[in-house]
C-alpha positions as CSV (number, residue, x, y, z in Angstrom):
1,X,11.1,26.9,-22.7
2,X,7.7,28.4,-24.3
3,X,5.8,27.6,-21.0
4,X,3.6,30.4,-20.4
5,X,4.2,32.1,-16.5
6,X,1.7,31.8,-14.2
7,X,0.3,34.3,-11.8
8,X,3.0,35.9,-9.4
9,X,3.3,34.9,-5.9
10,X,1.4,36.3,-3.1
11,X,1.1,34.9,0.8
12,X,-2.1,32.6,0.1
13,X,-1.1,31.8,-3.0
14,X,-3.7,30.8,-6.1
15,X,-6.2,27.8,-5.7
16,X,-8.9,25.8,-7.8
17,X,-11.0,23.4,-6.0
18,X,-13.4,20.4,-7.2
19,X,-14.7,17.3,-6.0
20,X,-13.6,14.1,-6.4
21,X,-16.5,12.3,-5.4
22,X,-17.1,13.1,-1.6
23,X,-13.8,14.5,-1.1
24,X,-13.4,18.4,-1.7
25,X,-9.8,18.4,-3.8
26,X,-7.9,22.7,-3.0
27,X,-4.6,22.7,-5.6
28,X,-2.7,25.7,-4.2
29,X,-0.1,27.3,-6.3
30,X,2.0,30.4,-6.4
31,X,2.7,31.0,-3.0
32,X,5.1,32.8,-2.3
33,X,8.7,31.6,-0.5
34,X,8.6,30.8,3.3
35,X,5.0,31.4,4.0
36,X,3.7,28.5,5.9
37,X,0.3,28.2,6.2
38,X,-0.6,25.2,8.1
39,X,0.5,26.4,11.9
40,X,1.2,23.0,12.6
41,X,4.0,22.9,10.0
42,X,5.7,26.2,10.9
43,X,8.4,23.9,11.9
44,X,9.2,22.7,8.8
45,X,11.0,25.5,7.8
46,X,11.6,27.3,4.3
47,X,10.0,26.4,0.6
48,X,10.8,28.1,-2.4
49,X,7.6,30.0,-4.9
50,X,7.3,26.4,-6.7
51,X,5.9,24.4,-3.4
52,X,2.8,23.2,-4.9
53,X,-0.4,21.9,-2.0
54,X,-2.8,20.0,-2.6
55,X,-5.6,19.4,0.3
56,X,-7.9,16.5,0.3
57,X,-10.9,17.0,2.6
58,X,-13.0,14.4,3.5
59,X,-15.8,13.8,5.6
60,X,-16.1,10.7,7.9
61,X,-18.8,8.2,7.0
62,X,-20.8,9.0,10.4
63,X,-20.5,12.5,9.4
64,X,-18.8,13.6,12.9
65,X,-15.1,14.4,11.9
66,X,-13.6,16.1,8.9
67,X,-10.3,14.4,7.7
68,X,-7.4,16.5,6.0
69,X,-4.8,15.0,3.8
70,X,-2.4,17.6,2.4
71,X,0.2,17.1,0.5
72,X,2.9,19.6,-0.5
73,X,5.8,19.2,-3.3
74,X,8.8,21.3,-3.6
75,X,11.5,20.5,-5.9
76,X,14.1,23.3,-5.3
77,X,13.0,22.5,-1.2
78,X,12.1,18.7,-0.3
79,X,13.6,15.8,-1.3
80,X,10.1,14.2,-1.5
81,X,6.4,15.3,-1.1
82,X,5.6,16.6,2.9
83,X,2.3,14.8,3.5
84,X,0.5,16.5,6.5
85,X,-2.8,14.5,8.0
86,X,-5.3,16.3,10.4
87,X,-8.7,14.8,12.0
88,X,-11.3,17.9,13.4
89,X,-13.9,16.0,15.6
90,X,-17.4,17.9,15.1
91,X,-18.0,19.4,18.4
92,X,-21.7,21.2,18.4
93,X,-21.6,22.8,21.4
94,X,-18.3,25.2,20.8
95,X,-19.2,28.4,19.1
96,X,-16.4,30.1,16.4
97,X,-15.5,33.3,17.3
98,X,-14.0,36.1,15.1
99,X,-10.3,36.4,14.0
100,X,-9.5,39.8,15.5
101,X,-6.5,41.4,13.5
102,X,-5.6,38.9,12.1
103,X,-2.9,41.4,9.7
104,X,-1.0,38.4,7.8
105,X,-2.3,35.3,6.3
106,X,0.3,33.7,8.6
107,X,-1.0,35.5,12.2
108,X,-3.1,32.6,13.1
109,X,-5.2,33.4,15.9
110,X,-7.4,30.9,18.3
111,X,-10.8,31.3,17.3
112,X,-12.7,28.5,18.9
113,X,-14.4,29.5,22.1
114,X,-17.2,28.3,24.5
C-alpha cells in the first residue's frame, strides 16, 4: 500500500517523547506481541505488534504526586482503546534501590526500599 515499514518489534518497543505543556507525552510503538509492560496490566492478556501506547505524565499542581494516563490501542486486539490511570504520591523519605537481574523487560522487580 506504499506505506514505508517501520522498525521491527522488540520487548520495549520504539518511543519519542515531548511535552505538551507540563505534561511529558511517551508514544510507544513496535512492541512486540504479548509483552505487557505495565505489571498492573499483566492481566489483560495478549496484543498483537500494532498495540500502539501512549503515556501522559503529569505532575500535580502542589508538586507531591505524579499522575499517569496511558492509553493503549490495538486494532487486531481491543475492541476499543485500554486506558490505564496511576497516581505515585512523592514520598521523600523511601530510598530506590537497584533492579538486581532484572533479565527481561517484563521481570519487574520491587525496587522501593526504606
Amino acid at each position: 500500500d506504499g506505506r514505508t515499514p517501520g522498525p521491527a518489534p522488540t520487548p520495549m518497543g520504539h518511543s519519542l517523547g515531548r511535552w505538551d505543556g507540563q505534561t511529558l507525552v511517551i508514544e510507544s510503538s513496535s512492541i512486540a506481541a504479548n509483552i505487557i509492560m505495565l505489571p498492573d496490566l499483566q492481566a489483560m492478556g495478549q496484543h498483537s505488534a500494532r498495540m500502539r501506547v501512549v503515556e501522559r505524565f503529569t505532575r500535580s499542581a502542589d508538586g507531591r504526586a505524579l499522575h499517569l494516563a496511558a492509553t493503549l490501542t490495538d486494532p487486531q486486539t481491543f475492541r476499543e482503546p485500554v486506558v490505564y490511570k496511576k497516581i505515585w504520591r512523592w514520598a521523600p523519605e523511601q530510598q530506590i534501590a537497584p533492579y538486581d537481574a532484572c533479565e527481561h523487560p517484563t521481570d519487574f522487580k520491587k525496587g522501593v526500599g526504606r
